[in-house]
N, C-alpha and C positions, 0 to 999 in steps of 0.2 A: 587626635582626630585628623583624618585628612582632609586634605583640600579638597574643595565641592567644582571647583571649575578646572583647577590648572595645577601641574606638582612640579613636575620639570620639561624645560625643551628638549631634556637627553631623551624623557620618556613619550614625547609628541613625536619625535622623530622616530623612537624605536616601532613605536606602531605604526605610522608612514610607511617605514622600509618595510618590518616584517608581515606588515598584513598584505602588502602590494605583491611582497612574494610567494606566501602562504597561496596567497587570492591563485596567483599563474602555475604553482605547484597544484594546487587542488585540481584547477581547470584542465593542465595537462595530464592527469592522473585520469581523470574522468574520461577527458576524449580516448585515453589511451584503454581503460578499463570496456568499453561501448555502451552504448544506451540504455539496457538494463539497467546499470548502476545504479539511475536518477528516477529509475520508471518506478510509478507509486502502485504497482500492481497488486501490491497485498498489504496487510500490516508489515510483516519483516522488511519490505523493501524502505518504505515510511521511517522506519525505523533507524535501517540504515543512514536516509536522510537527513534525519533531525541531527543523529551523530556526527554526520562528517560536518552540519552546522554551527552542535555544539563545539565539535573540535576546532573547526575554524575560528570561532570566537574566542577560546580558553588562547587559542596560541596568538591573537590580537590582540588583546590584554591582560593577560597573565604573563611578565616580565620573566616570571622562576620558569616558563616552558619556552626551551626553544624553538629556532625555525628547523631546527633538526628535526625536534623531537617528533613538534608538528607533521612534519614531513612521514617520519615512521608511523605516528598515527593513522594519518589519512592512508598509505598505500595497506596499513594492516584490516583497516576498516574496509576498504577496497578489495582488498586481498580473499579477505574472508566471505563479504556480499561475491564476488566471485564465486568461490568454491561449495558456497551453499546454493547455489543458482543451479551452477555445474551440475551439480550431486544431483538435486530437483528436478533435474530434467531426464537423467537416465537412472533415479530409481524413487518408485513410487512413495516408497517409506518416507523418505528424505521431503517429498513435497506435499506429504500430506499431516508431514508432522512440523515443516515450515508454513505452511499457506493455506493448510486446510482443505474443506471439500466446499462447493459452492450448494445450499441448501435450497430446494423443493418448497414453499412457502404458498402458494396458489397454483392450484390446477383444473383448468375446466372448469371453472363455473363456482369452485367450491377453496375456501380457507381451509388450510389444514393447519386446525391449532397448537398437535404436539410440536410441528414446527416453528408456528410462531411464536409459541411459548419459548424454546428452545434458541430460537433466533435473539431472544427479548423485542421484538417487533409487535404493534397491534396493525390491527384492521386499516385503519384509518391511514396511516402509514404505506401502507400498500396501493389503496386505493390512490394515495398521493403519488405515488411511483405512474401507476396508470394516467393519469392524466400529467403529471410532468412530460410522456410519452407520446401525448394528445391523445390520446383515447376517452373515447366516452362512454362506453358499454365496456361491462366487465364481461360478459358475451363475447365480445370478440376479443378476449385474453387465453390465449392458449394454456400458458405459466407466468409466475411470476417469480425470481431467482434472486434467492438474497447471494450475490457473488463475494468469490474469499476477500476482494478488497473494499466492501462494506456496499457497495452500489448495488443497486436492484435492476435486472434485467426482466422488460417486458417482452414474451411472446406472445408475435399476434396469433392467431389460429389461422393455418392456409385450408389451401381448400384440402388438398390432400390428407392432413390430418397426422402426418409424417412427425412426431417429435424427434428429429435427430438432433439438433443441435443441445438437447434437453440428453443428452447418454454423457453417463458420469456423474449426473448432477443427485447428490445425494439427499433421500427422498422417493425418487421415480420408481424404484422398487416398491414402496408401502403406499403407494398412494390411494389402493381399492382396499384398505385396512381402515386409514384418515378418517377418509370422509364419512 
């Protein structure tokens, strides 16, 4: 059995040093990779995060990985949230098969169930969208959008009556089917 408090000074040190430099490699890797990297816009991004988390951890206490390897980890993890971002952005396949479509869940006045079936969302849940929003009348809810990074967007209704910001959002097509 090991020790529960303390095993060696070689090994209090090694995680001193290696995690202080893991810590400034990571750091530099990230400033250098840009802001995406860390943005939690979707699951995949999330995703990314917890790993380059987990990874920092295994290479802070895990003595068999080194600050090398570490090192190869993070720019691979980096590397590749990179190139799947890239991809996602100049071709639709790529981000609809990374990040999904944002779903149609209330419109005007009315629930649309195939969706919130399909979301695993209820009612109630929605309405708590709305008023997190400060809204008090589902009346003045233009839509309600379950987005690809799990958060609900409320629109209000303008006067205009214009859904633009609601194009793309999957759903808007079958809505006079829904209801």
């Amino acid at each position: 059995m090991e020790p529960l408090f303390f095993t060696t000074w070689q090994s209090l040190l090694r995680t001193l040093i290696v995690g202080t430099l893991a810590y400034v490699v990571l750091v530099a890797f990230l400033r250098i990779s840009g802001r995406r990297t860390l943005s939690k816009m979707n699951a995949f991004d999330f995703v990314v995060t917890v790993a380059l988390g987990s990874t920092l951890a295994t290479v802070l206490l895990n003595a068999d990985v080194s600050l090398a390897e570490g090192t190869v980890a993070f720019a691979l993890l980096i590397g590749l949230q990179f190139i799947v971002t890239w991809s996602s952005v100049r071709a639709r396949w790529v981000r609809q098969l990374v990040t999904g479509e944002p779903l149609l869940l209330f419109y005007r006045g009315h629930a649309l169930p195939t969706a919130l079936r399909k979301a695993r969302v209820t009612e109630d849940e929605v309405r708590s969208a709305v008023r997190a929003d400060g809204m008090t009348s589902m009346n003045d809810v233009e839509a309600i959008v379950l987005e690809t990074d799990g958060s609900f967007s409320v629109v209000r209704r303008g006067a205009d009556g214009t859904p633009s910001s609601l194009d793309g959002v999957q759903g808007m097509n079958d809505i006079g089917q829904e209801r």
